[in-house]
N, CA, C and O atoms as a GROMACS GRO file, in nm:
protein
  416
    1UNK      N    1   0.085  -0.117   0.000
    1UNK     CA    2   0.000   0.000   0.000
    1UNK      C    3   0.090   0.124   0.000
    1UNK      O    4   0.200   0.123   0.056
    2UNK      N    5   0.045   0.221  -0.059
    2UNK     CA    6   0.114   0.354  -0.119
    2UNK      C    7   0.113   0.429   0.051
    2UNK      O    8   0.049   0.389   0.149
    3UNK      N    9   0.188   0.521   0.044
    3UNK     CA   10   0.179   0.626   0.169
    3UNK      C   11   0.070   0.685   0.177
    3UNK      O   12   0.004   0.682   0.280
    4UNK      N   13   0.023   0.769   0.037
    4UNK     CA   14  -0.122   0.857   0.009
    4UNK      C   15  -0.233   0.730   0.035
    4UNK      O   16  -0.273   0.745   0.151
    5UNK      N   17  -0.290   0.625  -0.019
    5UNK     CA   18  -0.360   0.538   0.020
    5UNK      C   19  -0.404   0.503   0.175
    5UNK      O   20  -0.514   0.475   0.224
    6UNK      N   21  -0.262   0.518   0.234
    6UNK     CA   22  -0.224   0.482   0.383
    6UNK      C   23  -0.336   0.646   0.422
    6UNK      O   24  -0.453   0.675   0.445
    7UNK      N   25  -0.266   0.681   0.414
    7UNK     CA   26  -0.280   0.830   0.489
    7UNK      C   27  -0.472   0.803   0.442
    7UNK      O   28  -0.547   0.745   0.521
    8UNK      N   29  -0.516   0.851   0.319
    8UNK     CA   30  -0.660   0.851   0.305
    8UNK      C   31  -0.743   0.754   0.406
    8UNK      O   32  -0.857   0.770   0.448
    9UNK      N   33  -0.639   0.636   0.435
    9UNK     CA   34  -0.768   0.544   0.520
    9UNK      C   35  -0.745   0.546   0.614
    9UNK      O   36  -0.813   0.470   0.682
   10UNK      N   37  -0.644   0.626   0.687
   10UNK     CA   38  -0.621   0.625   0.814
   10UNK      C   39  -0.713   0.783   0.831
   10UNK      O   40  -0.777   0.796   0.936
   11UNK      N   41  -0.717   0.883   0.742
   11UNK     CA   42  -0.820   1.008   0.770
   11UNK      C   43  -0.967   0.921   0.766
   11UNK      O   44  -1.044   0.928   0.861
   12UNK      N   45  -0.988   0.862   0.681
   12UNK     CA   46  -1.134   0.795   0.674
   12UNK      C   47  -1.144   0.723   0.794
   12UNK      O   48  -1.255   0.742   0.843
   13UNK      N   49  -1.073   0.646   0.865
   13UNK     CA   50  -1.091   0.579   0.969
   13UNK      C   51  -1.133   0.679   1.130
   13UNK      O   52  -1.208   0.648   1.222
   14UNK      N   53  -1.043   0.813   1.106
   14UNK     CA   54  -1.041   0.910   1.202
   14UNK      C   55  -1.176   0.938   1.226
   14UNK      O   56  -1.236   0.940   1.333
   15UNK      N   57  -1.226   0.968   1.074
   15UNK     CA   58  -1.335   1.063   1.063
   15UNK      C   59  -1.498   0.967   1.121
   15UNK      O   60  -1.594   0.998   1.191
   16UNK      N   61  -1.454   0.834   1.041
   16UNK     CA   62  -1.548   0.744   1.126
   16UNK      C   63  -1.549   0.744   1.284
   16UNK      O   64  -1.664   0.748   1.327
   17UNK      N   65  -1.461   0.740   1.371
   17UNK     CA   66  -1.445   0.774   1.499
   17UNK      C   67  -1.512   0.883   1.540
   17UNK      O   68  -1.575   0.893   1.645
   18UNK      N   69  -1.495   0.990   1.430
   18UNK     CA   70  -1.506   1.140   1.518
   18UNK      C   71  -1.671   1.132   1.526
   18UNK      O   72  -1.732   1.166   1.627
   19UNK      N   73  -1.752   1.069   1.374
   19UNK     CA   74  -1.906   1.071   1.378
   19UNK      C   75  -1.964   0.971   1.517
   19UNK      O   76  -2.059   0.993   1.591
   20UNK      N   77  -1.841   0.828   1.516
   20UNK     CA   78  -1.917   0.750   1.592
   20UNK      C   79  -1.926   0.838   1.721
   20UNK      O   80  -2.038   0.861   1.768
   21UNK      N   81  -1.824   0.884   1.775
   21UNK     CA   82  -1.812   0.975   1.935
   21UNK      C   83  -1.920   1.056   1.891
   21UNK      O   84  -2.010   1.042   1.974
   22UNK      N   85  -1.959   1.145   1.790
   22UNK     CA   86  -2.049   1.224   1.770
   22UNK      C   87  -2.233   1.137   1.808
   22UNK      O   88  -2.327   1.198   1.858
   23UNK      N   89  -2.233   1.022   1.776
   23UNK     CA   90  -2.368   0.967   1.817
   23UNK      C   91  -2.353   0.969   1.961
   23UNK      O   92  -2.441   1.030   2.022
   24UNK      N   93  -2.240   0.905   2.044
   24UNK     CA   94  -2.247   0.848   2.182
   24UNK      C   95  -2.168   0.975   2.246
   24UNK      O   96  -2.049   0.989   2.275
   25UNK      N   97  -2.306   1.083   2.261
   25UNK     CA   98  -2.292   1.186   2.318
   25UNK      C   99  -2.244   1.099   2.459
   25UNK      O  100  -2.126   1.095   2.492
   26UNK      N  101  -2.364   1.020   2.549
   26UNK     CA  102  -2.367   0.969   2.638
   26UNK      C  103  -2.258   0.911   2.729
   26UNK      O  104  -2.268   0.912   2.851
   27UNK      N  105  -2.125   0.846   2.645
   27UNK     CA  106  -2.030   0.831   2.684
   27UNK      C  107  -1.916   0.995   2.705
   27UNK      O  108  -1.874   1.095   2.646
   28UNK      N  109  -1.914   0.926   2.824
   28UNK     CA  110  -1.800   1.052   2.899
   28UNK      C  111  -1.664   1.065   2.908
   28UNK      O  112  -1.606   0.965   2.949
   29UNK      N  113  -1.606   1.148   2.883
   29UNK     CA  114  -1.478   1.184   2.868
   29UNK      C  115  -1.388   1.050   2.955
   29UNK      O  116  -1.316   0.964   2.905
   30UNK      N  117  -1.415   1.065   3.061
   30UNK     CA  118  -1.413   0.984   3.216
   30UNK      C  119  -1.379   0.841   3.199
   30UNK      O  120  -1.273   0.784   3.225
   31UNK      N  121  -1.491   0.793   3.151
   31UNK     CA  122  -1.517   0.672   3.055
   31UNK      C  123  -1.423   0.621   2.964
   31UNK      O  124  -1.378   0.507   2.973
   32UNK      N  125  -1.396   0.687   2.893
   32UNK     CA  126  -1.287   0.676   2.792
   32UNK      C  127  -1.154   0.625   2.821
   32UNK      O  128  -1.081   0.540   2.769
   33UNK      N  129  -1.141   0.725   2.950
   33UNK     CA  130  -1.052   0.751   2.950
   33UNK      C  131  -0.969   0.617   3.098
   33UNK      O  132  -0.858   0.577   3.133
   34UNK      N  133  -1.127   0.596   3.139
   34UNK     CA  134  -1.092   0.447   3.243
   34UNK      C  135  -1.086   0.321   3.141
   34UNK      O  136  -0.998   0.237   3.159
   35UNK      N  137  -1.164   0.308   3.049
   35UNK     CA  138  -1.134   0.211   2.949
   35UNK      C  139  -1.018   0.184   2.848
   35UNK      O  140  -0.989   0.068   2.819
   36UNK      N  141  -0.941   0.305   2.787
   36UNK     CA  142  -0.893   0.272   2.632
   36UNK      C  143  -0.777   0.361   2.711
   36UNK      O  144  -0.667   0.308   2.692
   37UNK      N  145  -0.768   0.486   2.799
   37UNK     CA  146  -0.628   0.579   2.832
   37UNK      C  147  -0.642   0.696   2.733
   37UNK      O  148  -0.536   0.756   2.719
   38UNK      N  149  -0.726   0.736   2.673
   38UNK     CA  150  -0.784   0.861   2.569
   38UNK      C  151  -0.880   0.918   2.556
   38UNK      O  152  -0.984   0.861   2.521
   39UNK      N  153  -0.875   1.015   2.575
   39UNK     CA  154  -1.053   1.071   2.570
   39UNK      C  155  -1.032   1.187   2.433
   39UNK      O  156  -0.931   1.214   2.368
   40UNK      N  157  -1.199   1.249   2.421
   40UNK     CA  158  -1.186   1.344   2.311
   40UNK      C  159  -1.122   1.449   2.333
   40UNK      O  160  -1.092   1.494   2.223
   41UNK      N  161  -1.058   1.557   2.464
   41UNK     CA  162  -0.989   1.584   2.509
   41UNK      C  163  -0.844   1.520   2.436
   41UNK      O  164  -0.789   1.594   2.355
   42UNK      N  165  -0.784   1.391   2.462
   42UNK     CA  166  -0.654   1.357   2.416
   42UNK      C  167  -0.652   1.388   2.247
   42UNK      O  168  -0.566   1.464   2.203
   43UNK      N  169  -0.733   1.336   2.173
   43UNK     CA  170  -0.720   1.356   2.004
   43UNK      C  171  -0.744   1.483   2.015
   43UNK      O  172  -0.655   1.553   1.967
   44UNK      N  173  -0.854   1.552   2.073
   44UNK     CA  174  -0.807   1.741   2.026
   44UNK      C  175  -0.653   1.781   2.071
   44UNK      O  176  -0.604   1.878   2.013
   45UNK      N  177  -0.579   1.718   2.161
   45UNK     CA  178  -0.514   1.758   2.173
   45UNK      C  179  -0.360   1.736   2.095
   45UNK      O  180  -0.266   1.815   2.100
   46UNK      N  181  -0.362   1.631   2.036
   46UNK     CA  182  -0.307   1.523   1.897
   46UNK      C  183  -0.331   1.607   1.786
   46UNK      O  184  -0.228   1.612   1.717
   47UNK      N  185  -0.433   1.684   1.733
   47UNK     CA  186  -0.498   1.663   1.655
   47UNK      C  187  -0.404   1.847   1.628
   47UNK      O  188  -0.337   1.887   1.533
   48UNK      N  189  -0.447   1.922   1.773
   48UNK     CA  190  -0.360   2.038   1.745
   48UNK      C  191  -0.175   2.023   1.753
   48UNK      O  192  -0.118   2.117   1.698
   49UNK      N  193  -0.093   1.928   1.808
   49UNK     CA  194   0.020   1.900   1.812
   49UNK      C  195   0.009   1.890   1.661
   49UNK      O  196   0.059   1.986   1.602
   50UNK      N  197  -0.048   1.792   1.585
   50UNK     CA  198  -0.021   1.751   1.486
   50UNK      C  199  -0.014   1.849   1.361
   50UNK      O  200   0.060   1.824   1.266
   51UNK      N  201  -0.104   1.975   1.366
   51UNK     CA  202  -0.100   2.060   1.311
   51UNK      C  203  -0.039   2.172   1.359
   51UNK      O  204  -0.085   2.274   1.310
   52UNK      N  205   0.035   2.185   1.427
   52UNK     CA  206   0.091   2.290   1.501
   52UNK      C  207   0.265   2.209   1.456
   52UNK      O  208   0.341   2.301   1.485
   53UNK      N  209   0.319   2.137   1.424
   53UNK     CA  210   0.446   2.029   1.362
   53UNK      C  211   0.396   2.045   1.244
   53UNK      O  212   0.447   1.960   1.170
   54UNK      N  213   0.303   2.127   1.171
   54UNK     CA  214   0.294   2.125   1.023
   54UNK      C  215   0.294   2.260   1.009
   54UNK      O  216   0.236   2.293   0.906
   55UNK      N  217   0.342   2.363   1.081
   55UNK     CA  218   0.329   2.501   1.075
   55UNK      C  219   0.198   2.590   1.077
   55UNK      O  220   0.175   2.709   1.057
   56UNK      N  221   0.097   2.439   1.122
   56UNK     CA  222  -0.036   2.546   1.112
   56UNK      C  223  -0.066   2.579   1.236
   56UNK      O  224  -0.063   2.484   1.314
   57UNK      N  225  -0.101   2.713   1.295
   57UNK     CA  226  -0.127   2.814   1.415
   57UNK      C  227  -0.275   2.733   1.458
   57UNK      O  228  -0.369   2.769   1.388
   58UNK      N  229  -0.303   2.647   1.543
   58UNK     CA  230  -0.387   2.602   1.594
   58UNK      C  231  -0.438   2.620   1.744
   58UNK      O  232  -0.360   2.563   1.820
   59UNK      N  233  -0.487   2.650   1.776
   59UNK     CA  234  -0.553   2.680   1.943
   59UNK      C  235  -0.605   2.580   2.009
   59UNK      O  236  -0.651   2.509   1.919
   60UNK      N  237  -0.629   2.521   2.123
   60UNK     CA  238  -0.647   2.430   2.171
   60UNK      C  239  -0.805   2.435   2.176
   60UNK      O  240  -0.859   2.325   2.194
   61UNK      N  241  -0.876   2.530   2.165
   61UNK     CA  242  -1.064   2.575   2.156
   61UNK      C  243  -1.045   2.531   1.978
   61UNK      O  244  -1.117   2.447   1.924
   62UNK      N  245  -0.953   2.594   1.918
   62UNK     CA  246  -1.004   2.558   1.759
   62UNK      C  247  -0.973   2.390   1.731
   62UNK      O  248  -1.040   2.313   1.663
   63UNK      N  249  -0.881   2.371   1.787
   63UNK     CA  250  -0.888   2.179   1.792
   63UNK      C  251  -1.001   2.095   1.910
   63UNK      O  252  -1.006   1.973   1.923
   64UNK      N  253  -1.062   2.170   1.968
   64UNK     CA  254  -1.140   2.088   2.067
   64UNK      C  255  -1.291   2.104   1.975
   64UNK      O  256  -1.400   2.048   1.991
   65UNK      N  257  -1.255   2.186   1.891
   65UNK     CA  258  -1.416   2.249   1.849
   65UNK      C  259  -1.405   2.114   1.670
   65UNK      O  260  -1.488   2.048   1.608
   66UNK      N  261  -1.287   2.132   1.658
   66UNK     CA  262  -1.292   2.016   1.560
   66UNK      C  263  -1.306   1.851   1.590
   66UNK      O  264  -1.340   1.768   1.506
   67UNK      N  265  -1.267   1.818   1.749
   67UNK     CA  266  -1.305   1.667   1.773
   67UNK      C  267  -1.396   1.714   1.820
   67UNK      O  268  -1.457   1.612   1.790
   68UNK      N  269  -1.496   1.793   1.884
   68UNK     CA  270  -1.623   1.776   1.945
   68UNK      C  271  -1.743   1.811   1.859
   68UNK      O  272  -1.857   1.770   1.880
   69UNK      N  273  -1.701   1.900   1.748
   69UNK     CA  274  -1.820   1.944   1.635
   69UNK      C  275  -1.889   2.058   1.735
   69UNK      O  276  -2.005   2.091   1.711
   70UNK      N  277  -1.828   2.108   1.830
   70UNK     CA  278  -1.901   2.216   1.864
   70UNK      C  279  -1.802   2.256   1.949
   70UNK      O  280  -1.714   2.179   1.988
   71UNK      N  281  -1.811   2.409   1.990
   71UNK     CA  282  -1.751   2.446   2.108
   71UNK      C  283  -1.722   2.376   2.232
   71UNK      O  284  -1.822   2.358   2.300
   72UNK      N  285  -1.612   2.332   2.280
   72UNK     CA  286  -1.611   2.258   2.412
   72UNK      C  287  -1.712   2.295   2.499
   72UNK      O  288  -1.798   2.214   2.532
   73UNK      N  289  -1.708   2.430   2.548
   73UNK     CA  290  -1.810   2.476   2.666
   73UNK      C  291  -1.915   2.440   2.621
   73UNK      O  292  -1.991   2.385   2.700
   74UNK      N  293  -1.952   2.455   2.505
   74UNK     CA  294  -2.087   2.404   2.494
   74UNK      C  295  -2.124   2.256   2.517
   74UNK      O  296  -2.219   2.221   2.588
   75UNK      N  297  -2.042   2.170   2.452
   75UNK     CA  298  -2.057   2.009   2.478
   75UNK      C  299  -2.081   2.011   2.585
   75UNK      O  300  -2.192   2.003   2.638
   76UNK      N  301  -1.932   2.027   2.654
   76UNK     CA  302  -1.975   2.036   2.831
   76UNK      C  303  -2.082   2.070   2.925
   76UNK      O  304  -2.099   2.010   3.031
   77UNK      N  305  -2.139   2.149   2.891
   77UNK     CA  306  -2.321   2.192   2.928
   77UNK      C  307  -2.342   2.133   2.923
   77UNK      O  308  -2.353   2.068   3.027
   78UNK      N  309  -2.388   2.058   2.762
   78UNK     CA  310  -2.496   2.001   2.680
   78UNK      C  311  -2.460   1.849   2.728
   78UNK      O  312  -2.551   1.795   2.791
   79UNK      N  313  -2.363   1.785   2.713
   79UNK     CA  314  -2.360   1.643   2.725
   79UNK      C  315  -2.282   1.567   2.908
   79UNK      O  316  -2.290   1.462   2.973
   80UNK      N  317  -2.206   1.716   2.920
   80UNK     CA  318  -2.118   1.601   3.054
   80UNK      C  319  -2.165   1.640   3.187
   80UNK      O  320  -2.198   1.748   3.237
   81UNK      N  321  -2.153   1.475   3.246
   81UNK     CA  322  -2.214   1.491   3.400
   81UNK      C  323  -2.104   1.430   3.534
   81UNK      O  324  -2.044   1.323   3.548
   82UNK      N  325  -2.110   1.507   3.587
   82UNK     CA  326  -2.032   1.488   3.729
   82UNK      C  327  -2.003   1.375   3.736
   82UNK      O  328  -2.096   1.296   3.724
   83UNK      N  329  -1.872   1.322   3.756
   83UNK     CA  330  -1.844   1.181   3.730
   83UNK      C  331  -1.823   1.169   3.910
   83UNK      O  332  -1.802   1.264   3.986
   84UNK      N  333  -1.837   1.027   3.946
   84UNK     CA  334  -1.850   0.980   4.092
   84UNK      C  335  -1.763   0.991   4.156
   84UNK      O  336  -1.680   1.076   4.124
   85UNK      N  337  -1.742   0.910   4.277
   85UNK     CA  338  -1.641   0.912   4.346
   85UNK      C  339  -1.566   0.770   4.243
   85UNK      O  340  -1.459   0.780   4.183
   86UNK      N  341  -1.656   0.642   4.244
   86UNK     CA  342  -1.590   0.576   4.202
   86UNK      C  343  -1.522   0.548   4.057
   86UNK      O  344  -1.431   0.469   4.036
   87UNK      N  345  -1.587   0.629   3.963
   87UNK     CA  346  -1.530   0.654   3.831
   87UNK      C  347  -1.379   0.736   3.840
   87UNK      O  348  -1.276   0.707   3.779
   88UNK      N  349  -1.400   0.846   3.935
   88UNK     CA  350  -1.270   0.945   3.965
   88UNK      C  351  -1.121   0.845   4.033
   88UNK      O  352  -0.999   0.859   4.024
   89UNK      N  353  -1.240   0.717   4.120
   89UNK     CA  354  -1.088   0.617   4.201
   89UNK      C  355  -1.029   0.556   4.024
   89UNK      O  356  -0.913   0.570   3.987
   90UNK      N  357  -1.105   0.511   3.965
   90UNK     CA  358  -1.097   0.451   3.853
   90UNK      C  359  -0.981   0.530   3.786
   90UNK      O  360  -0.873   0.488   3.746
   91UNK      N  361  -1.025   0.638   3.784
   91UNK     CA  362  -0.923   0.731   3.667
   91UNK      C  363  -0.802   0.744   3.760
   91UNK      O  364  -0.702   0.761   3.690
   92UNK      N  365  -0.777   0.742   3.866
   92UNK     CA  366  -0.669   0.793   3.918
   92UNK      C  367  -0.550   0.617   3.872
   92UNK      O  368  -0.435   0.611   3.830
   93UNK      N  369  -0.621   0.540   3.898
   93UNK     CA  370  -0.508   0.390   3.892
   93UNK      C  371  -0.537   0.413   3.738
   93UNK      O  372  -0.421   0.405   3.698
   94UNK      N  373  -0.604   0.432   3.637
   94UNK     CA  374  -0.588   0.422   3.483
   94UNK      C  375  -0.468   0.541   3.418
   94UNK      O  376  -0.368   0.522   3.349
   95UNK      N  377  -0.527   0.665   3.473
   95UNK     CA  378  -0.381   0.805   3.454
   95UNK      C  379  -0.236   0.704   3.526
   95UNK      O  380  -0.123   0.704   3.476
   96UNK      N  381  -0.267   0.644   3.622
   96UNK     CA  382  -0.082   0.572   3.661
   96UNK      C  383  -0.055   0.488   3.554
   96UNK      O  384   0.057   0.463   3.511
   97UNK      N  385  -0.188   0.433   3.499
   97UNK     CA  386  -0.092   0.282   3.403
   97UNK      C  387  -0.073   0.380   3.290
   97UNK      O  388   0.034   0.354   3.233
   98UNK      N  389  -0.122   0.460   3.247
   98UNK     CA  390  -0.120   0.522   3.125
   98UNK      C  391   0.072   0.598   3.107
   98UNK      O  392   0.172   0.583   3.036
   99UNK      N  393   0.024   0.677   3.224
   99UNK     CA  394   0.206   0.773   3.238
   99UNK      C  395   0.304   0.617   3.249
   99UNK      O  396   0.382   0.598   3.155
  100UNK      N  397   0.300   0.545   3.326
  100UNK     CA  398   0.364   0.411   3.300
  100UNK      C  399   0.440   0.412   3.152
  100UNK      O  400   0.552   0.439   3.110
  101UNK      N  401   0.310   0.365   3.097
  101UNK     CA  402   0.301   0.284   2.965
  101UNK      C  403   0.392   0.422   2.840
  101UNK      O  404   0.460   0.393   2.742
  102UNK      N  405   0.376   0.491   2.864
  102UNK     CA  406   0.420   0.633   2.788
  102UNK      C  407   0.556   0.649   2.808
  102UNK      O  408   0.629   0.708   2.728
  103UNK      N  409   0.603   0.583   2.939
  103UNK     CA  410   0.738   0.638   2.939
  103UNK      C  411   0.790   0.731   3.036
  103UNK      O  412   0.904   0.724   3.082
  104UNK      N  413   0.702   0.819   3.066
  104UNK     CA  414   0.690   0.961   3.169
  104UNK      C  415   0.770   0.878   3.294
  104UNK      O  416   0.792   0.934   3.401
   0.00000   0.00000   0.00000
């Protein structure tokens, strides 16, 4: 497989992600981020590194507004809810395996 080929199905693959997160408002940052070590938070934040290493001037609101399809503050209203005590114990041992696994 060609590089350009590569690259097109790895954007097509992105973009499928970004619609599927776009249906499952319901799932929470939180969530994500106790399951897999990434939330939509991490790819906006990928997403501006990645264009910011290509010389393009990106903001961290203009990359959050491109993985969320809307203004962060607004998602945040509109979709996220106070995560528990026990989702928060969750994230704290998932953030250790994660910095682990990274190297940090």
């Amino acid at each position: 497989m060609d590089d350009t080929t590569r690259t097109e199905l790895e954007a097509a693959a992105f973009r499928a992600l970004l619609a599927h997160l776009d249906t499952r408002s319901d799932v929470q940052n939180i969530d994500m981020m106790n399951l897999a070590g990434f939330c939509r938070n991490c790819l906006s934040r990928w997403y501006q590194e990645a264009a910011n290493a290509r010389g393009l001037d990106m903001d961290k609101d203009t990359a959050r507004e491109a993985i969320y399809g809307m203004p962060y503050n607004q998602w945040r209203d509109k979709y996220q809810t106070e995560a528990g005590t026990e989702k928060q114990a969750e994230f704290q041992k998932s953030f250790a395996r994660n910095v682990l696994n990274q190297g940090d």
